[in-house]
C-alpha positions as CSV (number, residue, x, y, z in Angstrom):
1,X,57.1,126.8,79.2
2,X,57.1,127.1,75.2
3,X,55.8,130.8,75.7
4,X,58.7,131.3,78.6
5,X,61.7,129.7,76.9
6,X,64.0,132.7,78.4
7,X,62.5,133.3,81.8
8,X,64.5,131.4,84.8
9,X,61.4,132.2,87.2
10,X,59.4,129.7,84.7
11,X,62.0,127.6,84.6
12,X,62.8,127.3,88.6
13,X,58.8,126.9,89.2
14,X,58.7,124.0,86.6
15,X,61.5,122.3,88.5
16,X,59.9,122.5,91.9
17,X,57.0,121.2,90.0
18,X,58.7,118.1,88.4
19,X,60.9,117.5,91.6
20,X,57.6,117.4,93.3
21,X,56.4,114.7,91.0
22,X,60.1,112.4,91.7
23,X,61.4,113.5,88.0
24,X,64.2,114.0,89.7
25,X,66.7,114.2,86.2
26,X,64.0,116.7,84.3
27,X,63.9,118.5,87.4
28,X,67.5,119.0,87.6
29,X,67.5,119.9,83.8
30,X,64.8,122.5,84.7
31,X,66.4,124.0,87.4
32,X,69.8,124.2,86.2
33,X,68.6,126.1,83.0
34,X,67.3,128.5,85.5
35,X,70.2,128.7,87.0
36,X,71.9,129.6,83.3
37,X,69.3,132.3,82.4
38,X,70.5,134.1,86.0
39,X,68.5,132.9,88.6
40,X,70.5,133.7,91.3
41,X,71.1,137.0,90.3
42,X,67.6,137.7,90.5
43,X,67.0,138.5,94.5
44,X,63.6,139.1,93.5
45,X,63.0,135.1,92.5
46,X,64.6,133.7,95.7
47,X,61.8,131.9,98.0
48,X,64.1,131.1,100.3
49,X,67.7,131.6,101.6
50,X,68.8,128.0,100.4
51,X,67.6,129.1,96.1
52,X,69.9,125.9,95.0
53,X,68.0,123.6,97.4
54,X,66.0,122.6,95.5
55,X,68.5,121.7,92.7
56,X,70.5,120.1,95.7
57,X,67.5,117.9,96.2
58,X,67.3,117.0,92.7
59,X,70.7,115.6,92.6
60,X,70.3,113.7,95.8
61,X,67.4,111.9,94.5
62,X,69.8,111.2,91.3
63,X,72.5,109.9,93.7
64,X,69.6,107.8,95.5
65,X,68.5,106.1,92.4
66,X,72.0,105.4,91.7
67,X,72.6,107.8,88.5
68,X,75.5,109.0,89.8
69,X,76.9,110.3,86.7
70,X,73.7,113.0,86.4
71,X,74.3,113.4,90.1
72,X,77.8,114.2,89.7
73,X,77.1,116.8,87.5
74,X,74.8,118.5,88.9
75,X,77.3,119.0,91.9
76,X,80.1,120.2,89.8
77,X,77.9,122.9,88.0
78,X,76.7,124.3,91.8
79,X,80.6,124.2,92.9
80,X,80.9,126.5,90.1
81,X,78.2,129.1,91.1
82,X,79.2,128.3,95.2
83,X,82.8,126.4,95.6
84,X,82.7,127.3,99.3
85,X,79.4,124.5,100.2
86,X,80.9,122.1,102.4
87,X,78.1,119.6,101.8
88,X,77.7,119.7,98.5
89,X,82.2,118.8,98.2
90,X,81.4,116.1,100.5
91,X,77.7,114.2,98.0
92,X,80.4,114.7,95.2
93,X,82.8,112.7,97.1
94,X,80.0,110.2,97.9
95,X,78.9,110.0,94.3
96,X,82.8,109.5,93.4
97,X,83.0,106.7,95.8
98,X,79.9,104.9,94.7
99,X,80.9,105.4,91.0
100,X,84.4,103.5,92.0
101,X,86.1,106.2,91.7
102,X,88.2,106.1,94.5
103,X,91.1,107.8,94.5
104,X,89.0,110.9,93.1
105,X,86.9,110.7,96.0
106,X,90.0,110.6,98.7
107,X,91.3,113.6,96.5
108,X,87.7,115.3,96.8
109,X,87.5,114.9,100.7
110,X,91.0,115.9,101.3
111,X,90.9,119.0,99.3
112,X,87.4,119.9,101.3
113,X,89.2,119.8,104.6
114,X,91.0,122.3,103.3
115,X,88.4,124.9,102.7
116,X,87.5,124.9,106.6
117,X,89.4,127.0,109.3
118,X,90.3,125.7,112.7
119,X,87.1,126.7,114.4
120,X,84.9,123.8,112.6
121,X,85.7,120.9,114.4
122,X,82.9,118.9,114.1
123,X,82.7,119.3,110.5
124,X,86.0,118.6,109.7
125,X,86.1,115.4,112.0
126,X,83.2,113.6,109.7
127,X,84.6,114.6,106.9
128,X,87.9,112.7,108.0
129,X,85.5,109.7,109.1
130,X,84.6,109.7,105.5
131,X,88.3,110.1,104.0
132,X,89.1,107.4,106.3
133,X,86.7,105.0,104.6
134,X,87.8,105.9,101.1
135,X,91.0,104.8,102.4
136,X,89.9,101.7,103.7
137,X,88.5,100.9,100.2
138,X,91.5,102.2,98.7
139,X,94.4,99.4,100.8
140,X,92.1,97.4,102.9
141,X,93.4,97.0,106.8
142,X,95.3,94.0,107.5
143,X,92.4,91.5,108.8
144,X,89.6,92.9,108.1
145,X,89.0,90.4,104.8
146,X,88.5,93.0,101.8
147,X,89.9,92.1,98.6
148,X,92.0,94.9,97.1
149,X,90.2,97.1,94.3
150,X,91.3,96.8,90.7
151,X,94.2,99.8,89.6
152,X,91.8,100.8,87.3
153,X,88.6,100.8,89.9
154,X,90.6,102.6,92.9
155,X,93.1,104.8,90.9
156,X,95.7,103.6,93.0
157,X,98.7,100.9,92.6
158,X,99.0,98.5,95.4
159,X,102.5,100.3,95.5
160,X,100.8,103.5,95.9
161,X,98.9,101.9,98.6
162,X,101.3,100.1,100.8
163,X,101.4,100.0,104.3
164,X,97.7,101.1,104.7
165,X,98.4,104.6,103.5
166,X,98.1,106.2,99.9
167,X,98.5,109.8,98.5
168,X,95.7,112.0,98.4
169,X,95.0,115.3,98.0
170,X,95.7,117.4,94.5
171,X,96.0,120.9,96.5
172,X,98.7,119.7,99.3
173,X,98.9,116.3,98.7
174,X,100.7,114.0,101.5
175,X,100.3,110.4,102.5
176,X,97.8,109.1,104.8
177,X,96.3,105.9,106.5
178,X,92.7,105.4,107.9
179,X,94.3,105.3,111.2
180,X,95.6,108.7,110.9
181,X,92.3,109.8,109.6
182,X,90.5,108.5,112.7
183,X,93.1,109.5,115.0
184,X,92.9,113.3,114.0
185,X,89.2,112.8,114.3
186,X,89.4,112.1,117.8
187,X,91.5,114.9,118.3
188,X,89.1,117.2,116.6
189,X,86.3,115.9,118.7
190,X,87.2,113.7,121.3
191,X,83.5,113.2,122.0
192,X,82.9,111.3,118.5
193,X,81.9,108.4,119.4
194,X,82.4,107.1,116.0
195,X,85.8,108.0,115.4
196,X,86.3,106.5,118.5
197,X,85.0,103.3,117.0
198,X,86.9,103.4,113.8
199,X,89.8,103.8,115.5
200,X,89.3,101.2,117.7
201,X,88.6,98.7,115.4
202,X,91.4,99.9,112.6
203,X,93.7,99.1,115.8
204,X,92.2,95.7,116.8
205,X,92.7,94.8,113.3
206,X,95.9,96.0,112.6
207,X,96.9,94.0,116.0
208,X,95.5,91.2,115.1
209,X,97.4,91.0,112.1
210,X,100.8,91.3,113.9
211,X,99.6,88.6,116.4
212,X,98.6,86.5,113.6
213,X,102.1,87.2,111.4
């Protein structure tokens, strides 16, 4: 590489090399200095249709091994070349959520949902499965046994989580519970067997709790 400090080619190949290998952080490094030097924008270096794959791969292995903060980066830096990748909004959510970042994660999930036009159903239905278990995290159902999260853990008062529903979204923000979540699920996709499920239970729960009170 010392004799191709400049060459994103060189750079890319390396990565593939080392993500090969499970370095999953140098490959990431490698890769995303290909990506500076112009990668992309170099149709003649692309071995595929999917050139940021393998740079995808390399921050899922980070995520996997639990660096989330390397992992989180490396999603931010490919929403700046492509802000439009569904998946890649919804790993940076995951990696938000695992960090305890909570509230950042409902935020992150929320604002995704708005990205996609009416005709993706299934895609947005998991992605309010998953919005509907940040929110679960974020004011525990009634019953179910979880302790609250810290403030400082969820980003969210207990006041800013009562009744089951808390404020999310930074583009159109409005107040939501799990069971909303799960119930537009099922609208999007009334075939989903798991937001069937979540529902279900979220509703024996919540019952429970009324029988119980």
């Amino acid at each position: 590489m010392a004799d191709k400090p400049h060459d994103p080619v060189a750079h890319y190949e390396l990565g593939l090399a080392q993500l090969d290998s499970g370095s999953a952080a140098a490959a990431a490094s490698s890769l995303r200095r290909s990506l500076e030097l112009g990668y992309l924008e170099d149709a003649t270096a692309w071995r595929d249709d999917d050139p940021l794959g393998p740079y995808h791969a390399a921050a899922d292995a980070l995520l996997e091994a639990g660096e989330y903060a390397a992992a989180e980066a490396c999603y931010r830096h490919s929403l700046q070349l492509d802000g439009q990748n569904v998946g890649v909004h919804e790993r940076l959510a995951a990696t938000l959520r695992l960090s305890g970042r909570l509230a950042e994660a409902a935020n992150e999930l929320h604002d995704t949902l708005s990205l996609l036009g009416e005709e993706h159903e299934e895609v947005r239905c998991w992605l309010l499965l998953d919005l509907g278990a940040v929110i679960e995290d974020l004011a525990p159902i009634v019953g179910t046994g979880a302790d609250w999260p810290s403030a400082s853990a969820a980003g969210a008062s207990s006041e800013e989580a009562s009744g089951g529903a808390v404020r999310v979204g930074s583009l159109a923000p409005e107040r939501l519970s799990a069971e909303e979540c799960y119930r537009r699920a099922v609208r999007l996709d009334p075939e989903a067997g798991e937001a069937h499920k979540r529902l279900a239970d979220v509703l024996a729960y919540s019952r429970g709790a009324a029988h119980a009170s």
